[in-house]
C-alpha positions in Angstrom: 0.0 0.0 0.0 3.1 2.6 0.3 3.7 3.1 -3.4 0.0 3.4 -4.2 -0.3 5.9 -1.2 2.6 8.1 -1.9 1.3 7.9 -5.8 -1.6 9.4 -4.7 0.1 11.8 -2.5 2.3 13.3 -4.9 -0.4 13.8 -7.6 -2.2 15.8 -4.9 1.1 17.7 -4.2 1.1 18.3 -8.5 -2.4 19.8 -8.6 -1.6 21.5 -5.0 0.8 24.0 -7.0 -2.2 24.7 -9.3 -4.9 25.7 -6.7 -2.2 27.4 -4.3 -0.8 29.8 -7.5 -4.4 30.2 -8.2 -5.6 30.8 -5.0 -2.8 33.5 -4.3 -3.4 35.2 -7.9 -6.4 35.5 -7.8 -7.2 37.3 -4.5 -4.4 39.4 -5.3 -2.6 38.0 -2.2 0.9 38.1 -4.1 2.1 39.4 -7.6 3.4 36.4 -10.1 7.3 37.8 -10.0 7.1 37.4 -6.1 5.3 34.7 -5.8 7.5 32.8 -8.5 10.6 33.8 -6.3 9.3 32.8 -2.5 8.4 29.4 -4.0 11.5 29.2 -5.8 13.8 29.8 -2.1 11.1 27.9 -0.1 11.7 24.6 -2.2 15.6 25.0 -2.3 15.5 25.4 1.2 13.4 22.7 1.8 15.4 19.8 -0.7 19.0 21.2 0.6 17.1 19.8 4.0 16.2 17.1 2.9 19.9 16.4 1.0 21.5 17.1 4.0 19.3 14.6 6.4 19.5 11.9 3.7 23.7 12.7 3.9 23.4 13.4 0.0 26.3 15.2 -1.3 24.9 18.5 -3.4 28.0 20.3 -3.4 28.2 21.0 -7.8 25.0 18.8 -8.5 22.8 20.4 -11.2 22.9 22.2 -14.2 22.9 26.1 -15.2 20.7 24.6 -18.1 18.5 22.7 -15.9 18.2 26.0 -13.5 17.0 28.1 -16.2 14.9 25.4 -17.4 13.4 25.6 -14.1 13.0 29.2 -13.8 11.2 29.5 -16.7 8.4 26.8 -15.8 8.0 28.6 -12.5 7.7 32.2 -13.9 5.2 31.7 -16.8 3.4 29.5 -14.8 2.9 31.9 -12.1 2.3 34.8 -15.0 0.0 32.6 -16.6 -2.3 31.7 -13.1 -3.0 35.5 -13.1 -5.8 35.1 -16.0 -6.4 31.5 -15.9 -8.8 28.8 -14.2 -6.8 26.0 -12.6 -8.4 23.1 -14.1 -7.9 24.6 -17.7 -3.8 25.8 -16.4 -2.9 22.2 -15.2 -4.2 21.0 -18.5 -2.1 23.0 -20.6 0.9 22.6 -18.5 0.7 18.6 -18.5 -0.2 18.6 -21.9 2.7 20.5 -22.8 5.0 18.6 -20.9 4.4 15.2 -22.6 4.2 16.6 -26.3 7.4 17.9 -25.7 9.0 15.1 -24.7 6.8 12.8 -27.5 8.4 14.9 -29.8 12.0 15.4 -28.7 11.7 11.3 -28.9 10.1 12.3 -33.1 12.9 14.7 -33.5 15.7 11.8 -31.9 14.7 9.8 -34.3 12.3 7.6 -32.8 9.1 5.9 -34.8 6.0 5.9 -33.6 3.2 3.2 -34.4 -0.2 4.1 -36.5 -2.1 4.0 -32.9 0.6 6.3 -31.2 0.2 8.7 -34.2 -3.1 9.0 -33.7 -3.3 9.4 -30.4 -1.4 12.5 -30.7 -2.9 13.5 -33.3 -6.1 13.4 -30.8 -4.6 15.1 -28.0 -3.4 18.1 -30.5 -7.1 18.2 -31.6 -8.1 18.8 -28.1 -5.8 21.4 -27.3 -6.8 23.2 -30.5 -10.5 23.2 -28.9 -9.4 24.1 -25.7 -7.9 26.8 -27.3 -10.4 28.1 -30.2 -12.0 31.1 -29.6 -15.6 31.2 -27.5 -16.6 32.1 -24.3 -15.3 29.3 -22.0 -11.8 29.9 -24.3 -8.8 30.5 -22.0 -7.4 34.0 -22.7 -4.5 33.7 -25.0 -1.9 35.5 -22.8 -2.1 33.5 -20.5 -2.0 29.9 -22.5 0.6 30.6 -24.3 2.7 31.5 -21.2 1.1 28.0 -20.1 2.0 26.0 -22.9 5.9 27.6 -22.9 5.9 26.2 -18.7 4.8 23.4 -19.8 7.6 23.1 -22.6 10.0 24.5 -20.2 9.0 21.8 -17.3 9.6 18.8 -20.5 13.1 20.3 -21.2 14.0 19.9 -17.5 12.6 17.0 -17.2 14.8 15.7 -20.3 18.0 17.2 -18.9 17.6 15.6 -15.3 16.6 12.1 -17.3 19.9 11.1 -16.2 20.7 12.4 -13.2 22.8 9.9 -10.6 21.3 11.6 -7.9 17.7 13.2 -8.6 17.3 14.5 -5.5 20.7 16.2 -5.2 20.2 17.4 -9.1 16.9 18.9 -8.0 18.4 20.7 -5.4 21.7 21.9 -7.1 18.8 22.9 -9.8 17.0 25.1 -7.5 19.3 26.4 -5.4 20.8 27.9 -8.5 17.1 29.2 -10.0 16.7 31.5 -6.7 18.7 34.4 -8.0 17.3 33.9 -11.3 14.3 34.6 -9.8 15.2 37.2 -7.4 17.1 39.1 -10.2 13.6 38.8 -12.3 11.7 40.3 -9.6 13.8 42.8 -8.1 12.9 45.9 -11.2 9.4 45.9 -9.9 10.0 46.0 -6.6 8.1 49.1 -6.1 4.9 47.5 -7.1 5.5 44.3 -5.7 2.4 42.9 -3.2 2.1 40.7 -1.0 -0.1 39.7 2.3 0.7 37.0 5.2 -1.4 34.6 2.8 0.5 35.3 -0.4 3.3 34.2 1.7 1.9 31.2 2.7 0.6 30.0 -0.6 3.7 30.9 -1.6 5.9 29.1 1.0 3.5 25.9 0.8 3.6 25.7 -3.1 7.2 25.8 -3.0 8.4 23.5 0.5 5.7 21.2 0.2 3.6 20.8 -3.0 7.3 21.2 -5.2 10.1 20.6 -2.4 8.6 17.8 -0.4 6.6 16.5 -3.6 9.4 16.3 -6.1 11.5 14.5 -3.3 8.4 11.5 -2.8 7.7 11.8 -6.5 12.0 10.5 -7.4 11.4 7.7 -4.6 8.0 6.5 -6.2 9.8 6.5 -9.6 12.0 4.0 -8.9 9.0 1.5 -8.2 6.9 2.1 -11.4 7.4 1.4 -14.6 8.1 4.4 -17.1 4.2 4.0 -18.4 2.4 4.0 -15.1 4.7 7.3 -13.9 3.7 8.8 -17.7 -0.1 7.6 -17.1 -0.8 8.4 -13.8 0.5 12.1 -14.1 -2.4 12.5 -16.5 -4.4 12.9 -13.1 -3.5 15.6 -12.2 -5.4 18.1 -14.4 -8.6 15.9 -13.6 -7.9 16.6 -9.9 -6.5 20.8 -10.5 -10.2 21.2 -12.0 -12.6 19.2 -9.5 -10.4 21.3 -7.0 -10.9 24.4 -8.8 -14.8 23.7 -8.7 -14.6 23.4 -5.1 -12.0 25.9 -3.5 -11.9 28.5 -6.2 -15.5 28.5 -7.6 -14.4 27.9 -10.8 -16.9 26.3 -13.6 -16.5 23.3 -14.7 -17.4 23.9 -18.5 -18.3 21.1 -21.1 -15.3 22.6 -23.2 -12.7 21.7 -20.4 -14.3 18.3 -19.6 -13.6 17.6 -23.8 -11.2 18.6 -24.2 -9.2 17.2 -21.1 -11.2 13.9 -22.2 -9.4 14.4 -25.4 -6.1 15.4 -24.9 -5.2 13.3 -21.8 -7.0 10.1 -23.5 -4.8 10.8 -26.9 -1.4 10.8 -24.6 -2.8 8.0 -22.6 -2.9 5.7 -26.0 0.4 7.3 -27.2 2.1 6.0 -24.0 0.1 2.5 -23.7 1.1 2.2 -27.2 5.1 2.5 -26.7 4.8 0.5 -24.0 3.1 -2.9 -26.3 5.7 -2.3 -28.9 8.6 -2.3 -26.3 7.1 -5.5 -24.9 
């Protein structure tokens, strides 16, 4: 029962980021920039902690490339939270991750089956619903800055693929996207905003929903295989919008509930597809 458990646990900890960028954007608790940097030190602190209890050297670990990486996801996906719903924002951002790495896989060369090619094929027709213009349409700011998080979060995911030590990477990673982020905020300083509950949403997106649930996310890894980490991932924007319906308010329109039937369905065959053809 401890895989399933901490499975469970760290998709919550996934969508948690979601409703806790949301929630601080959208009361005007925090601005993005601030909000991007405070989650950005609060994690760092929180997996140098961890490094250091679990006597993990991180002295040199990480990447400039993965730091920057890093900093991107985190800033558009704080910019974007400003003017969009949760549900639809995890959507685009998980999306975006797996095409990205579908296609790196394309562009390295590898094939993929009629079935896989389809299934993308579906999930890039969902996305270009989500995304056509309408009422329940996300603004376009604001999904592109989702979809380039998204694309951003793939990259680093690629470059930490393999890592010796994920959780020292991670850290090494972090640690060296807090200036970046500081440096990013500091010109608006003098409009800068934020209450004691921007700094908790803050604090708690970044120690426990990316600090704490990166850190149980690499130690589940390592007892699933590559299609059930891929699959069950594709939870998370299910769970950001039923948690969006109940915290924010937010409505849970037939568009997203298509949509996220469509695109999360097309990866889903992609990935069981890859799987068969490896077997």
């Amino acid at each position: 029962m401890r895989v399933p458990l901490l499975t469970c646990l760290t998709m919550l900890a996934f969508a948690g980021n979601s409703i806790l960028c949301r929630l601080a954007l959208k009361g005007a608790h925090v601005d993005p920039l601030s909000f991007t940097a405070l989650r950005l030190a609060s994690g760092a602190l929180v997996l140098v902690l961890l490094a250091w209890l679990s006597s993990t050297r991180i002295r040199g670990a990480g990447s400039w490339p993965g730091a920057i990486a890093l900093f991107l996801y985190a800033v558009c996906f704080s910019l974007a939270y400003v003017g969009i719903e949760a549900g639809t924002g995890a959507l685009l951002l998980f999306a975006s991750v797996q095409l990205t790495m579908l296609l790196y896989g394309i562009a390295r060369g590898e094939r993929l089956s009629r079935v896989s090619l389809l299934g993308l094929a579906i999930s890039i027709a969902g996305l270009v619903y989500l995304l056509l213009p309408g009422i329940a349409a996300p603004p376009p700011g604001s999904a592109a800055l989702m979809i380039v998080a998204g694309a951003a979060w793939g990259a680093y995911s690629l470059l930490g693929k393999s890592a010796a030590s994920p959780l020292a990477t991670t850290a090494g990673n972090f640690a060296r996207a807090v200036p970046l982020g500081l440096v990013c905020a500091a010109p608006f300083v003098a409009t800068q905003q934020w209450d004691h509950r921007g700094l908790l949403y803050a604090v708690l997106s970044g120690a426990v929903a990316s600090g704490l649930g990166y850190a149980i996310w690499y130690d589940v890894m390592k007892r699933l295989s590559v299609l059930k980490a891929s699959t069950v991932q594709l939870t998370v924007p299910v769970i950001s919008a039923l948690a969006g319906v109940a915290f924010l308010s937010e409505a849970l329109t037939l568009r997203l509930v298509l949509a996220c039937a469509a695109v999360l369905g097309g990866i889903a065959l992609v990935l069981a597809s890859k799987q068969l053809l490896r077997s």
